[in-house]
C-alpha positions as CSV (number, residue, x, y, z in Angstrom):
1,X,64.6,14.9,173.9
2,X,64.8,14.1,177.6
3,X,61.4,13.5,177.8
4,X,61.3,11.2,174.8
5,X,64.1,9.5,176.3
6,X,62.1,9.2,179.6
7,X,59.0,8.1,178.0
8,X,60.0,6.8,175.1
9,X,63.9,4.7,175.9
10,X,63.3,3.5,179.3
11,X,59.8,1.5,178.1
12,X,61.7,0.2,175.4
13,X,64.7,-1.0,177.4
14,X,62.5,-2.5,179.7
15,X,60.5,-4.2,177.1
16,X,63.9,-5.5,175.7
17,X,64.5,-6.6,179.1
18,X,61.7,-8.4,179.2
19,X,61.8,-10.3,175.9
20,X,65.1,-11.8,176.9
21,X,63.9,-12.8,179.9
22,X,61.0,-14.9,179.2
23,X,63.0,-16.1,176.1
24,X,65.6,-17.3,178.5
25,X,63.7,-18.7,181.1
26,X,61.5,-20.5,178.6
27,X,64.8,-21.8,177.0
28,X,66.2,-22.7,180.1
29,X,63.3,-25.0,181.3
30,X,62.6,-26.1,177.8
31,X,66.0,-28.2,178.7
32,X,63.7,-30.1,182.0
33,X,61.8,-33.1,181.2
34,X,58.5,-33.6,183.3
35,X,58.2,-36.8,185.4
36,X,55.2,-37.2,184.0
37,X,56.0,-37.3,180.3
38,X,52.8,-35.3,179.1
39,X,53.3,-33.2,175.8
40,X,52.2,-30.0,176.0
41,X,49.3,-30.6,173.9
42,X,48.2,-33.5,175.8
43,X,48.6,-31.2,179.3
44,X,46.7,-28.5,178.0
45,X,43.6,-31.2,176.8
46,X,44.0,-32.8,180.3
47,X,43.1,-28.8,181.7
48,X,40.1,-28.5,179.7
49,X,38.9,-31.9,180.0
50,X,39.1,-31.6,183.8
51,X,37.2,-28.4,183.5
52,X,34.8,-30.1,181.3
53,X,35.3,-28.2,178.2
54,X,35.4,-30.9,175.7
55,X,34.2,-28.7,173.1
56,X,37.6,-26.7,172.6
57,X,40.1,-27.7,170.1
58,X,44.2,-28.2,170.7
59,X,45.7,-27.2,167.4
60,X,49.8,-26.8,166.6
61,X,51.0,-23.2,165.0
62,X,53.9,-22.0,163.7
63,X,56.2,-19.2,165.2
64,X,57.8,-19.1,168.6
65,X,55.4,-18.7,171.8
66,X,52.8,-18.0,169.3
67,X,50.9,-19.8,171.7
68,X,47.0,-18.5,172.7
69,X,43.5,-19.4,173.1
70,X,40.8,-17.7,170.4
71,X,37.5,-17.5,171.8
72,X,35.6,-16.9,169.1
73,X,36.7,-20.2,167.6
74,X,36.6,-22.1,170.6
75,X,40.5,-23.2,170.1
76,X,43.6,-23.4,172.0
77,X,46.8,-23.1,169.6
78,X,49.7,-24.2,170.8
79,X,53.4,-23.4,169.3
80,X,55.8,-25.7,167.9
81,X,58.1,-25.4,171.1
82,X,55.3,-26.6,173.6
83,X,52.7,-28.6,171.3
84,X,54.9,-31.8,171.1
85,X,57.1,-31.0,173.9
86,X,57.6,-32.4,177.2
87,X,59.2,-30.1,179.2
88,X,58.4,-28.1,181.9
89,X,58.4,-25.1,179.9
90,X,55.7,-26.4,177.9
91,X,53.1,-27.4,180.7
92,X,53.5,-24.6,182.0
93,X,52.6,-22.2,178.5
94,X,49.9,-24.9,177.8
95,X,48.4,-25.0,181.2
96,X,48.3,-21.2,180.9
97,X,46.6,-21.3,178.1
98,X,43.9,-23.6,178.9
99,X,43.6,-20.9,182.1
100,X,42.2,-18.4,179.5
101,X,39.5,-21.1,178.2
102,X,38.7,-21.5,181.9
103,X,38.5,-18.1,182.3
104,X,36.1,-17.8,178.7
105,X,33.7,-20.8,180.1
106,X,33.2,-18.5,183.3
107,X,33.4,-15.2,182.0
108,X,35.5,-13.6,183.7
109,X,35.2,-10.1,184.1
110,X,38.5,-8.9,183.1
111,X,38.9,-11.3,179.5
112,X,34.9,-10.1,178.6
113,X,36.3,-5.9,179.0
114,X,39.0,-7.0,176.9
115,X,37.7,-8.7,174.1
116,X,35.2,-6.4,174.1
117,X,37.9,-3.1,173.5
118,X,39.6,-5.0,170.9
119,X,37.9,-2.9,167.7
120,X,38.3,0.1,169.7
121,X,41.8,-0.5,170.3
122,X,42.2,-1.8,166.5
123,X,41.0,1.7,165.3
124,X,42.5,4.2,168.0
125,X,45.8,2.7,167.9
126,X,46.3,3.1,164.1
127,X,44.5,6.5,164.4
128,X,45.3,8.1,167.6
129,X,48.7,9.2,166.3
130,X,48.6,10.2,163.7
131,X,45.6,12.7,164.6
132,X,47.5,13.7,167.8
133,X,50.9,14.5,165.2
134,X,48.2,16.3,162.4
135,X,46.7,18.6,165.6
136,X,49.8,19.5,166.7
137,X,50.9,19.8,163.2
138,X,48.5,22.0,162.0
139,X,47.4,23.8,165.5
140,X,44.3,22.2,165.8
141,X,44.1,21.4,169.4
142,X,40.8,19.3,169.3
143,X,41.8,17.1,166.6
144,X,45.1,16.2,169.1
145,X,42.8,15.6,172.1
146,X,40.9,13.6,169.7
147,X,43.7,11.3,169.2
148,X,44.5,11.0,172.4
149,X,41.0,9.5,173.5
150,X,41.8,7.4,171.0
151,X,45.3,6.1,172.0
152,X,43.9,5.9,175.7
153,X,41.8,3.1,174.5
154,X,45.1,0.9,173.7
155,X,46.4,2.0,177.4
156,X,43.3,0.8,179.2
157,X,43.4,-2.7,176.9
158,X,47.1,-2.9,178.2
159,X,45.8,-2.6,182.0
160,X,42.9,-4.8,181.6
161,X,45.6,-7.8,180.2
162,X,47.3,-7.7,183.1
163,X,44.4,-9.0,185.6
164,X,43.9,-11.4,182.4
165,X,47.2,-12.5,182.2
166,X,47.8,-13.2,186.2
167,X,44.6,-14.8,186.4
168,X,45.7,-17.2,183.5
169,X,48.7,-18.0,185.4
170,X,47.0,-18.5,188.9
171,X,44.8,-21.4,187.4
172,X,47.4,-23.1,185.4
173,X,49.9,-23.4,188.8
174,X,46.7,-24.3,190.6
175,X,45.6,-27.1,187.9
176,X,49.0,-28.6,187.0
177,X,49.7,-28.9,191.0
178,X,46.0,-30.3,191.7
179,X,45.9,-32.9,189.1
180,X,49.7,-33.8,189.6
181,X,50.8,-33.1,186.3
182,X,54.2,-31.8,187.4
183,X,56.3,-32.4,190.6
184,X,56.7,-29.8,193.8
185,X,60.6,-28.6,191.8
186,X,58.6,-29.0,188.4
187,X,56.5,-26.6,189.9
188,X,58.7,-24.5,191.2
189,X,60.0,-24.1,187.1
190,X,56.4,-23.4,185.5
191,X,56.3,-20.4,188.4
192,X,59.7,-18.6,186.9
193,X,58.9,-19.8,183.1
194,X,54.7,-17.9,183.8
195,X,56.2,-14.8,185.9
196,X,58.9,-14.0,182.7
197,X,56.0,-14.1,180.6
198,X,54.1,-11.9,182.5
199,X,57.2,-9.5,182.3
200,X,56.0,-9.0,178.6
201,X,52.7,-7.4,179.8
202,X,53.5,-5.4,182.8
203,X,56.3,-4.0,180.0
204,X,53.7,-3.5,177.3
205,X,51.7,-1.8,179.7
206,X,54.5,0.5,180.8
207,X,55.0,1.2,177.5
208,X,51.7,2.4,176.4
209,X,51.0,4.6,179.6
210,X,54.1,6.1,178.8
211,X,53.2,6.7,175.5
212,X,50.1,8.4,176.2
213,X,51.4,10.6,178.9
214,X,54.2,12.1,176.5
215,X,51.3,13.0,174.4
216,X,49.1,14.6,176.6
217,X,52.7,16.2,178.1
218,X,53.4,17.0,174.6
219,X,49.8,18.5,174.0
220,X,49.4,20.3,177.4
221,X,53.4,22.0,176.5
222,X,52.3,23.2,173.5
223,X,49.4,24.7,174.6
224,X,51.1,26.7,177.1
């Protein structure tokens, strides 16, 4: 029970932790007006126009900070608390955004690995589990070993994010500062509303690390 607590609780308060805060801080600067008056939507086409990607779409989705960029479709969707807003909150998530089409035009290293472990990750999340649970269930010690190779592939997706993630972040400050889309203090909001979201992803990566070394803690145990 300890180390389920240790491996298991302290991820999940810490993703907890996490949620609030970027919920917060979005909330918070949600409330702050740009000088500039742009709506998200209209920052995030500025972005990609600079960067001449004229070819990708700004759409509105539903849900809160649903927002993301599918590039497969060529599409930036924006939620409904940044598409039509304009607050600094929502330059910010829209400039990030338009960081991962940047990042799609050039190929960055980090967002290729990534998309590329996405069926892998599909299939060994799901699975991984509940062959590690049957191996130890059953005293089949290659079947659990099996299903942690499998889970593995969600821990290494959750460390590639992060690069993905920052990198995002990095170009969105740079952009919305280089084409004067929001002030010096604006700027200084976008930074706290970006680093609470990447909160979310340092926490998810926590969370799955942790994950897998209970199992292999749980495996290696049993076998001795």
């Amino acid at each position: 029970m300890l180390l389920y607590a240790l491996f298991f609780g302290a991820p999940m308060l810490l993703a907890l932790w996490a949620q609030f805060k970027v919920k917060s801080t979005f909330n918070k600067f949600a409330k702050v007006p740009t000088r500039g008056g742009m709506t998200g939507a209209e920052v995030a086409r500025a972005v990609l126009d600079a960067a001449g990607l004229y070819n990708v779409k700004v759409e509105p989705t539903n849900g809160f900070l649903s927002d993301h960029y599918d590039p497969r479709g060529k599409v930036l969707r924006l939620s409904e608390a940044t598409y039509n807003e304009r607050s600094v909150s929502a330059a910010g998530v829209a400039a990030h955004e338009a960081g991962h089409a940047l990042q799609d035009k050039e190929q960055y290293t980090p967002l290729v690995w990534r998309s590329a472990m996405v069926p892998a990750v599909q299939f060994g999340s799901m699975l991984g589990p509940i062959a590690i649970m049957a191996g130890l269930a059953i005293n089949i010690t290659g079947l659990a070993w099996l299903g942690i190779v499998l889970f593995a592939a969600a821990s290494v997706f959750s460390l590639v994010t992060l690069p993905v993630e920052f990198d995002a972040s990095n170009r969105a400050k740079a952009m919305l500062a280089k084409m004067n889309i929001v002030t010096t203090q604006e700027g200084e909001g976008v930074d706290k509303v970006l680093d609470a979201a990447a909160l979310t992803y340092v926490a998810a990566a926590v969370a799955s690390v942790a994950q897998l070394l209970y199992y292999v803690l749980l495996l290696t145990g049993r076998r001795d």
